[in-house]
C-alpha positions in Angstrom: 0.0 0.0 0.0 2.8 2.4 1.0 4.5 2.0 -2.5 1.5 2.2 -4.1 1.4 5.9 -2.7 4.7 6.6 -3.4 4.0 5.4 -6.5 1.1 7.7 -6.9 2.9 10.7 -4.8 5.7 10.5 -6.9 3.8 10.6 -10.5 1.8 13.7 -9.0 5.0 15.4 -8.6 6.5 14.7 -12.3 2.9 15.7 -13.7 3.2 19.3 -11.9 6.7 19.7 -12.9 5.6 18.9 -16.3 2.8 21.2 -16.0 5.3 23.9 -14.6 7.9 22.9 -17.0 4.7 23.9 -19.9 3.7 26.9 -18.5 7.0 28.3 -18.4 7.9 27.1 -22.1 4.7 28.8 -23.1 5.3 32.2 -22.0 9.2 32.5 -23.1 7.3 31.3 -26.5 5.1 34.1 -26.0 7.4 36.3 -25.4 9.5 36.3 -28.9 6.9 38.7 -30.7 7.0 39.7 -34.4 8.9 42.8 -33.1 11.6 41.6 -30.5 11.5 39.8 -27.2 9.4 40.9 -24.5 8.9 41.1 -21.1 7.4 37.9 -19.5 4.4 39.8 -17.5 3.8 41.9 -20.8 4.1 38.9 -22.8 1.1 37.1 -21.0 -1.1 40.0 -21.2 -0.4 40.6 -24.8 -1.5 37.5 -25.8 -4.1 37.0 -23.5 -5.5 40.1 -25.4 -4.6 38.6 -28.8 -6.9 35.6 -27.9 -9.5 37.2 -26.5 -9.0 36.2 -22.9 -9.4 39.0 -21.2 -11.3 42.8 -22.3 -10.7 46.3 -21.6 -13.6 46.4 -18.8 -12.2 43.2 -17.5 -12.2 43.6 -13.3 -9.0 42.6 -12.2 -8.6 39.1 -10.3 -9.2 40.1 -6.2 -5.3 39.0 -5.4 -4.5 42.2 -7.4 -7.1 44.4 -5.8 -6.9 46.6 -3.2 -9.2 46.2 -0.5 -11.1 48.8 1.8 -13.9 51.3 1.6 -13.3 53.9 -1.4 -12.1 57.4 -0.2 -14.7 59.3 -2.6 -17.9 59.1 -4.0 -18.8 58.1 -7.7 -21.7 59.8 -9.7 -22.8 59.6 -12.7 -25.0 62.3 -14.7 -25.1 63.8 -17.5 -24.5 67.2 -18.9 -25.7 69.5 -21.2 -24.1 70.9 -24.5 -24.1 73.7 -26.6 -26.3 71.9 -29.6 -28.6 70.7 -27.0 -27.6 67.2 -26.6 -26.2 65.4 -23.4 -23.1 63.6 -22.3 -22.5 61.6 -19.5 -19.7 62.3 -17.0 -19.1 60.7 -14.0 -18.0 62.8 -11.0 -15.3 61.0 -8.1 -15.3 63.6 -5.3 -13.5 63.1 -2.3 -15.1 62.0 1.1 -13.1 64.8 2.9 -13.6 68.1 3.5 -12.3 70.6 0.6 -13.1 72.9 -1.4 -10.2 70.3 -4.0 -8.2 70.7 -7.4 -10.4 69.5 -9.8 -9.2 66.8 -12.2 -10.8 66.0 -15.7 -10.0 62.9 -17.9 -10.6 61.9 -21.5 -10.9 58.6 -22.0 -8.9 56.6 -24.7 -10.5 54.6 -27.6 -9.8 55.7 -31.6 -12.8 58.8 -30.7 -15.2 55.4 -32.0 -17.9 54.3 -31.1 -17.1 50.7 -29.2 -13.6 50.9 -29.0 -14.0 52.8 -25.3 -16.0 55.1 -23.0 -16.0 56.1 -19.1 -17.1 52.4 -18.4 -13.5 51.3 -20.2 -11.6 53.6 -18.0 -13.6 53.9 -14.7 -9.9 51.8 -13.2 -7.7 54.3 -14.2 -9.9 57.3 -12.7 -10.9 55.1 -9.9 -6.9 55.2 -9.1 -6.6 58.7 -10.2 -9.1 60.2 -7.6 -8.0 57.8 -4.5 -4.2 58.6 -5.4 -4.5 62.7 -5.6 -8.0 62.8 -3.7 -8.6 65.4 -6.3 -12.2 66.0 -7.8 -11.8 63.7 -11.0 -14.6 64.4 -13.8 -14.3 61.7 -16.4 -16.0 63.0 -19.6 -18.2 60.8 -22.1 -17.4 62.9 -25.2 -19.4 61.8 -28.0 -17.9 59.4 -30.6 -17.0 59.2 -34.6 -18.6 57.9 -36.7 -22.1 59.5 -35.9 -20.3 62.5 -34.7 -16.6 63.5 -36.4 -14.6 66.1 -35.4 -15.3 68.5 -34.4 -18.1 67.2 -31.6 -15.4 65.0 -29.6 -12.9 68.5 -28.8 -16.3 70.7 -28.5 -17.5 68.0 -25.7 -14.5 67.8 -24.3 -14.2 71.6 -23.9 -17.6 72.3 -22.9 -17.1 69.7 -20.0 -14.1 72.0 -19.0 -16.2 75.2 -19.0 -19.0 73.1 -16.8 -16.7 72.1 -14.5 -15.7 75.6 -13.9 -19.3 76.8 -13.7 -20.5 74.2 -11.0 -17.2 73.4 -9.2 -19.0 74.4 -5.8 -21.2 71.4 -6.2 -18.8 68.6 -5.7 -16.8 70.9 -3.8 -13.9 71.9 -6.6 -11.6 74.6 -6.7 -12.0 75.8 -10.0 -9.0 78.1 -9.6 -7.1 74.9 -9.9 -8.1 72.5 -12.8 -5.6 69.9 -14.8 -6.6 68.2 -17.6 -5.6 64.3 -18.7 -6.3 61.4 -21.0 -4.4 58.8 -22.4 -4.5 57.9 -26.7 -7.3 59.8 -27.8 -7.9 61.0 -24.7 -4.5 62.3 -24.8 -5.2 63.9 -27.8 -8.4 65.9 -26.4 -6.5 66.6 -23.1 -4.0 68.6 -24.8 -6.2 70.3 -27.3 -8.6 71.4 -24.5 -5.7 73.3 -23.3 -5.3 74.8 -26.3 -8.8 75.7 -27.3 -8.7 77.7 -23.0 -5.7 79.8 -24.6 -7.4 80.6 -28.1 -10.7 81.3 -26.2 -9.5 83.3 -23.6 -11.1 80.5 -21.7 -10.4 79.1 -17.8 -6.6 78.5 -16.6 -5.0 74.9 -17.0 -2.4 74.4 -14.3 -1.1 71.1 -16.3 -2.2 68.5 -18.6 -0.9 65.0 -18.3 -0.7 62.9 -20.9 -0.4 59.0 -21.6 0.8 57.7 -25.0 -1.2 60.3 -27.0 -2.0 60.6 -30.1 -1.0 63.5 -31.5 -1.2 63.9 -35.4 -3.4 62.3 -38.3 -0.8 63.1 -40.9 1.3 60.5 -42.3 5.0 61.1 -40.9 7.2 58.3 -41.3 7.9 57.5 -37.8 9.6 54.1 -36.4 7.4 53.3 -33.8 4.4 53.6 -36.3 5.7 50.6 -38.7 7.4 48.4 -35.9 4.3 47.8 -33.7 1.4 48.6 -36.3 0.0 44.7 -36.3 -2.3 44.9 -33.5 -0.5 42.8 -31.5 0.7 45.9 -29.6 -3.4 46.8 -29.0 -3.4 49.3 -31.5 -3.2 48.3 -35.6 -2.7 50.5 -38.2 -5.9 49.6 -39.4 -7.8 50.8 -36.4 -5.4 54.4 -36.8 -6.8 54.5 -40.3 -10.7 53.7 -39.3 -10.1 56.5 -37.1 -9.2 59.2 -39.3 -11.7 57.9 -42.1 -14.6 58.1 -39.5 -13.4 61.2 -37.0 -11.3 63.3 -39.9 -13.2 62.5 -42.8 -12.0 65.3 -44.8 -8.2 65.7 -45.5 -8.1 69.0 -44.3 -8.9 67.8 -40.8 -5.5 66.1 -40.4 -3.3 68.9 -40.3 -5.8 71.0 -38.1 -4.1 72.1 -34.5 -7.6 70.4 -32.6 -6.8 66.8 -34.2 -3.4 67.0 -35.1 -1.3 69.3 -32.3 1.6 68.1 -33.1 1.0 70.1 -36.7 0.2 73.4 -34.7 1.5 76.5 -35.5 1.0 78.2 -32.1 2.5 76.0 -29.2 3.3 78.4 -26.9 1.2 79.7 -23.9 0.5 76.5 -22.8 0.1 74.7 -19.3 3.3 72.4 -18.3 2.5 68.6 -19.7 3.9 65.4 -18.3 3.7 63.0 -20.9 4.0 58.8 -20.6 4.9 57.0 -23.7 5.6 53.1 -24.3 8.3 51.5 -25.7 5.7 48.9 -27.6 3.9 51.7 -29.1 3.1 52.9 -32.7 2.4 56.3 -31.0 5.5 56.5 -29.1 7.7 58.4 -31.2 4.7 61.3 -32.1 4.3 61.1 -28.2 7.9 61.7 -27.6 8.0 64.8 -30.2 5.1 66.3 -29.1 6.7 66.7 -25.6 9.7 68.3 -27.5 7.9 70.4 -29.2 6.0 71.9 -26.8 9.1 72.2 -24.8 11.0 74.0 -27.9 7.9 76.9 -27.5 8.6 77.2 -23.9 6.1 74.6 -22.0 7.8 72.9 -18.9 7.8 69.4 -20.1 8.8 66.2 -18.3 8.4 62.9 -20.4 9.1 59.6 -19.5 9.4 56.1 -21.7 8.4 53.0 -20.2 10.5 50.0 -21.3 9.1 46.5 -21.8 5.3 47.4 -22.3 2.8 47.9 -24.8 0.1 50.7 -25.7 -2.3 51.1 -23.0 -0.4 49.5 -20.2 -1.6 52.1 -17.6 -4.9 50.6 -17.6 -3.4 47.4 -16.7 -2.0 48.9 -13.7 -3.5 46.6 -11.0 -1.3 43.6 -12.9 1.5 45.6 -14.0 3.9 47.2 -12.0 5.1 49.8 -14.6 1.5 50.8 -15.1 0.9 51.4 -11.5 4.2 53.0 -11.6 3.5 55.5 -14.3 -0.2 56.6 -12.5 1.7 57.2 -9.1 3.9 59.0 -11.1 0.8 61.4 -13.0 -0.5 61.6 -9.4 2.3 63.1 -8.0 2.6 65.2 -10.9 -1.2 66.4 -11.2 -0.6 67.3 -6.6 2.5 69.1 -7.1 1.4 71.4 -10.0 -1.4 72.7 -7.9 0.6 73.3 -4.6 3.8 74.5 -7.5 4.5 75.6 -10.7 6.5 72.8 -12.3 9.7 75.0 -13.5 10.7 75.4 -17.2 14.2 72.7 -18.3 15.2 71.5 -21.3 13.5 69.0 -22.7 14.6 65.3 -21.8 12.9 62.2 -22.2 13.5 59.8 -19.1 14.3 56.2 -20.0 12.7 53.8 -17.5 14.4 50.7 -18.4 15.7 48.7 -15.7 13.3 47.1 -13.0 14.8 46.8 -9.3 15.2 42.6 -9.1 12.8 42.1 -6.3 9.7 43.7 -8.6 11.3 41.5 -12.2 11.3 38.4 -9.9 7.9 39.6 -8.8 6.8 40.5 -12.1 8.2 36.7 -13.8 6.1 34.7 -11.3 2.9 36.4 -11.7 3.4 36.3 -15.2 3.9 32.4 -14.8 0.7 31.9 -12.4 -1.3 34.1 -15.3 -0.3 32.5 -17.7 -1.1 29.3 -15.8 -4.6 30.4 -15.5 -4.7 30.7 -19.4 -3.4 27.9 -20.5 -5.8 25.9 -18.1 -8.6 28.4 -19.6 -8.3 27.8 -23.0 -7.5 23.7 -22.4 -11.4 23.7 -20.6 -13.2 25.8 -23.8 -11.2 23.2 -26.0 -12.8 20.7 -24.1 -16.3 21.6 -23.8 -16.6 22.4 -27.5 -15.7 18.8 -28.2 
């Protein structure tokens, strides 16, 4: 009997080794993309993406959540605009006592309809409001292609003015207001600040900016033909979807509202802390913007994050560099209300190198995920047979 348990013992063990021995084959397979190797954690999620595993409004497993009561409340109404439609917004305001810096976001997504909306992004604001305990207004700006530009900038300007206008009911400061957004969102963040200074409208103390997009013209950059498959969570083909449904008219694509990067007039603008990706197609136009704007006298810090992918800040509850980049913003956003961030040559940070606790960290979560997947997609096999 006792060798027949050692038996069975023993063959238990070789089977999980196997199994362990699989998993990690799997995601150092994963990892040798069409581009260049990649991170193991960045791997997983990329292809768990790829195959349709997991979605943009996908909660987070509980392991990676953090627990307790929220620190604000979360509202959501609706607004209205100048043409006599509505928008939603959705309001985070802090539980404390205030009058608080008032924070609005523009949410990512091509400007189409389906590809995002404040439902998409509630994680990112979610983390924005508890890490600044700011006011944070996340704007539903309406979407291409039953409304091309130039409804998405209009929205997204008229939910500034709002803000301003009814600040003392969710207890703002509307002496203090940033604006931020990543990829479209990006985009509209930075040309809301723009359309304030050529409308004489409220003050911006900053913008903050993750892996925008900042020009529908067709510049020939690197980034833009290395990680254009889709693989990366953005394809070219979605790029061009966007500027045949939101620019529909050739002329739009050099205009300073869709294309800032092709403005004229750069200067007079609030300071901008910009995020890019190394796995980006809009990395490089990211990166120039933020020299650009620092060229025409706009205190600019811009970092690169190393070993991720386009849209990695919404991943932050998985992925250290994407919690790492919002504590970053955070910090950011705080500092320019208390302080004028001061004008510097432009320089674009580098974050390459991860400390060896956090890449050993990063390596076995990226193992146990991809675990989890394998072991997902072995049971749909299964039960389609």
């Amino acid at each position: 009997m006792k060798k027949r348990l050692r038996k069975i013992f023993l063959s238990f063990v070789v089977f999980l080794l196997l199994c362990c021995i699989g998993v990690i084959g799997a995601v150092e397979y994963w990892s040798h993309t069409e581009a260049g190797k990649v991170p193991a954690k960045t791997a997983v999620l990329l292809h768990a993406v790829d195959q349709r595993l997991v979605t943009s409004d996908m909660k987070a497993p509980k392991i990676f959540s953090s627990s307790g009561s929220p620190s604000y409340t979360r509202t959501t109404t609706s607004i209205p605009m100048s043409d006599g439609e509505k928008i939603p917004i959705r309001i985070y305001q802090p539980k404390k006592g205030g009058p608080h810096p008032i924070i609005i976001y523009y949410h990512g997504g091509a400007f189409l309809e389906g590809y995002g909306n404040i439902n998409t992004h509630d994680n990112i604001v979610r983390a924005l409001a508890a890490k600044t305990q700011n006011v944070v207004i996340s704007v539903g700006y309406r979407l291409a292609p039953t409304h091309p530009f130039p409804t998405a900038t209009e929205d997204s300007y008229e939910a500034l003015l709002w803000a301003v206008q009814h600040a003392s009911s969710f207890n703002g400061d509307p002496s203090k207001i940033a604006v931020a957004g990543d990829s479209a969102g990006g985009n509209l963040a930075t040309v809301v600040t723009m359309m304030a200074r050529d409308r004489n409208g409220p003050s911006i103390t900053s913008q903050a900016l993750f892996y925008p997009l900042t020009t529908f013209q067709d510049v020939a950059f690197s980034s833009r033909s290395l990680y254009d498959s889709g693989y990366y969570l953005i394809s070219r083909s979605v790029m061009e979807k966007a500027r045949k449904n939101y620019t529909p008219e050739e002329n739009m694509w050099s205009n300073p509202y869709t294309s800032p990067l092709e403005a004229q007039n750069l200067h007079d603008l609030p300071p901008a802390f910009i995020i890019t990706a190394e796995f980006d197609p809009l990395r490089d136009e990211g990166e120039a913007y933020g020299k650009v704007l620092a060229e025409n006298g706009t205190p600019v810090n811009a970092v690169r994050y190393n070993g991720v992918m386009h849209g990695f800040v919404s991943f932050y509850e998985v992925m250290n560099r994407g919690k790492d980049a919002l504590d970053e913003a955070s910090a950011y956003l705080t500092e320019s209300f208390q302080q004028q961030p001061k004008y510097q040559a432009y320089q674009l940070d580098i974050y390459d190198n991860q400390p060896a606790l956090e890449s050993l960290q990063d390596r076995g979560e990226a193992y146990a995920i991809g675990g989890y997947l394998l072991g997902k997609q072995a049971i749909s096999k299964l039960s389609s047979w």
